[in-house]
N, C-alpha and C positions, 0 to 999 in steps of 0.2 A: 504494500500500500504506500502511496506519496507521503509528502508534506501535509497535502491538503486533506479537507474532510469527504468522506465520502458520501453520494449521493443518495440521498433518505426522503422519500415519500411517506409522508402520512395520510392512513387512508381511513375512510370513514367519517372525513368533514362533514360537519352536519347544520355547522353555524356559523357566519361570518365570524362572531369571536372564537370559534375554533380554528378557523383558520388563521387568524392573527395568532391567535396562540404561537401556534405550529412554526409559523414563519417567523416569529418573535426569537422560538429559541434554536432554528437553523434547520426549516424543511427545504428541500432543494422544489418538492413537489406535493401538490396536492391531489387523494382521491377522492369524486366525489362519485356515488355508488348511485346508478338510477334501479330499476326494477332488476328482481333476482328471484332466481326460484329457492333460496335459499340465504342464510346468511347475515350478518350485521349492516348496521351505516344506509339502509335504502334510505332515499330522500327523493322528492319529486325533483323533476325536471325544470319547473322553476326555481323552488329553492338551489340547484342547482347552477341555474342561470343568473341568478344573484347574488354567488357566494362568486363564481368566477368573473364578475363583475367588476365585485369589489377588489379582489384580489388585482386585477388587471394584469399585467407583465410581470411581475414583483417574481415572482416563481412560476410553474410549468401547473395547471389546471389540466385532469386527468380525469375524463369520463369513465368510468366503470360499466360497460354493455355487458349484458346476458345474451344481445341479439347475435343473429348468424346471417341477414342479409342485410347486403352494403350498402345496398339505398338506403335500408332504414336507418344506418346505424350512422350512415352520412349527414341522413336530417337529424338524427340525435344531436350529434357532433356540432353542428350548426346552428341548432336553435337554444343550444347551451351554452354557445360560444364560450366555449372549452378550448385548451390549444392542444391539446391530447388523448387518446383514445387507449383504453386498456382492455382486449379484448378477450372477457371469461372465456366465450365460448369458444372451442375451436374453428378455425376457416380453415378451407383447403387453399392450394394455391393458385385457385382462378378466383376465389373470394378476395383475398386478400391484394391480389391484383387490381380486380376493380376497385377496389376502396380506395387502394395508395390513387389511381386514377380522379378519384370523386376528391378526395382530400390529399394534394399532392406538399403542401407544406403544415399538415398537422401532425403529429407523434402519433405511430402507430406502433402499440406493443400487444404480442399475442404470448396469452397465460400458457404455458406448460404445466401441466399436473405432472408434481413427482408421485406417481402410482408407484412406481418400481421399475428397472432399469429401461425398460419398453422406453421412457422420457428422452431419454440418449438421441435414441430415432425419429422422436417424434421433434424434439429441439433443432436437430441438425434442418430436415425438412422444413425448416419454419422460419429459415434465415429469409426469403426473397421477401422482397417488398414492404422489409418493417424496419423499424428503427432497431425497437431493445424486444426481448424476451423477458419476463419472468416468469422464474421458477417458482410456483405456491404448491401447497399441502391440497388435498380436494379427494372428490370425489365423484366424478362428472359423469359415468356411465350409471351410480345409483336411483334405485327407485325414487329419494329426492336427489337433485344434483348440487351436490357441493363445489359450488365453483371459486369459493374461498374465505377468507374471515373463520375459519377454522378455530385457530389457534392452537394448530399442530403443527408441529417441527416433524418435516421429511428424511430422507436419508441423502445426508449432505453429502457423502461419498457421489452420488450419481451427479448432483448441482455440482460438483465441483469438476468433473471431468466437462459436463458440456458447460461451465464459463470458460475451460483449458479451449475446447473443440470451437467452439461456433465464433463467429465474424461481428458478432454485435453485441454492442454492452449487455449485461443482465443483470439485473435485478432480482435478489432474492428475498420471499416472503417465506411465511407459515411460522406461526408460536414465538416470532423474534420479542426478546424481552431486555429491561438493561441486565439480567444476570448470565444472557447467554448470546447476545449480540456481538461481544468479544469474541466468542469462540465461532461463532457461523463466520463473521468475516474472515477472519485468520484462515480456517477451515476451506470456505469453499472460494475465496477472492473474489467476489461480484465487483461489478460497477457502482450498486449501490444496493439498499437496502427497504424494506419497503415494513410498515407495521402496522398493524390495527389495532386489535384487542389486549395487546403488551403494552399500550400505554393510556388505557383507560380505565377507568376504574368508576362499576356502577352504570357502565356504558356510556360516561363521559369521558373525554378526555382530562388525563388529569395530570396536573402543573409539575408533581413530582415524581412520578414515573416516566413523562417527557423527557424531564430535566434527567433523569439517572439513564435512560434510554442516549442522551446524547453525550452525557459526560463518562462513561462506558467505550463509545467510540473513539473519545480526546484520549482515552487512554490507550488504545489499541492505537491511536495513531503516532503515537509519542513512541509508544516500544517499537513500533515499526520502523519507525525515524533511525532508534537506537540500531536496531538491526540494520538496517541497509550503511549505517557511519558506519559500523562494526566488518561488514562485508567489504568495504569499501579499502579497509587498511591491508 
């Protein structure tokens, strides 16, 4: 890991002062969650529209779709004016073609469910046409579908070979907390970091599980500092 900090979305914004929060104490990114057949943080589409309003440019505003056609998820994307798309469900890759097409300068990230090592494959297949990947915990083939806000922690072994393998940033989610947020980074090296339910408390966001959640990473980024001076001599 760098000097700098690494990149941490906080997902499940539900209120513009949650988002100030967020961005107060160092979110690179915000998620704001529309319809889900499962899961935490749903908000409508306007409050949606409002909160990445306020926010403006300040940070990267991240729609949360369950959808799987790219019209729709195009006019989601636009009538939320959002500057990002983080796509639960899976697309194939004439999906996600046309979408990068309908939306040629907004963030497109498509979720990997770490199931079990089958993710490897499905990651690699998932490079064209998108920005970042992330890797979350889920369950997407279940009688309900978990497409995430879990609060389960994967098998970082599989996250760690595909951020090795694949061409584009990724982001790692599932049960990130400040007491183990140290060790997933280290562990699997993402680009950044992504958290829901580890830093709220009560189903709010709350000021000092944030704060332990970021100051967990200052430390991870200080020894890494140590470690690369140390490789250096």
């Amino acid at each position: 890991m760098s000097a700098s900090s690494p990149f941490v979305k906080i997902c499940c914004i539900s209120t513009v002062a949650e988002a100030e929060l967020a961005i107060s104490l160092g979110a690179s990114a915000l998620g704001l969650v529309s319809r889900m057949p499962s899961g935490p943080g749903v908000i409508s589409e306007e409050t949606i529209s409002k909160i990445a309003a306020a926010v403006g440019d300040r940070v990267e505003t991240v729609l949360l779709t369950s959808e799987s056609d790219p019209a729709t998820i195009a006019a989601q994307v636009t009538d939320c004016g959002v500057s990002g798309v983080q796509l639960c469900t899976w697309l194939d890759d004439d999906a996600r073609k046309a979408l990068r097409g309908m939306l040629p300068s907004t963030m497109l990230m498509q979720v990997v469910h770490v199931v079990d090592a089958s993710a490897f494959e499905r990651a690699l297949s998932a490079q064209r046409f998108l920005d970042r990947l992330l890797l979350d915990s889920g369950s997407p083939s279940g009688p309900i579908k978990e497409l995430g806000g879990t609060g389960r922690t994967h098998d970082w072994q599989v996250s760690r070979r595909i951020v090795e393998t694949v061409e584009v940033p990724v982001l790692l989610a599932g049960g990130l907390r400040g007491d183990n947020v140290r060790a997933a980074h280290g562990e699997v090296g993402p680009f950044g970091l992504d958290v829901c339910s580890g830093v709220r408390l009560n189903g709010n966001l709350d000021p000092a599980r944030l704060t332990s959640f970021f100051d967990a990473l200052k430390v991870e980024r200080l020894m890494a500092t140590c470690r690369d001076s140390t490789d250096a001599y």
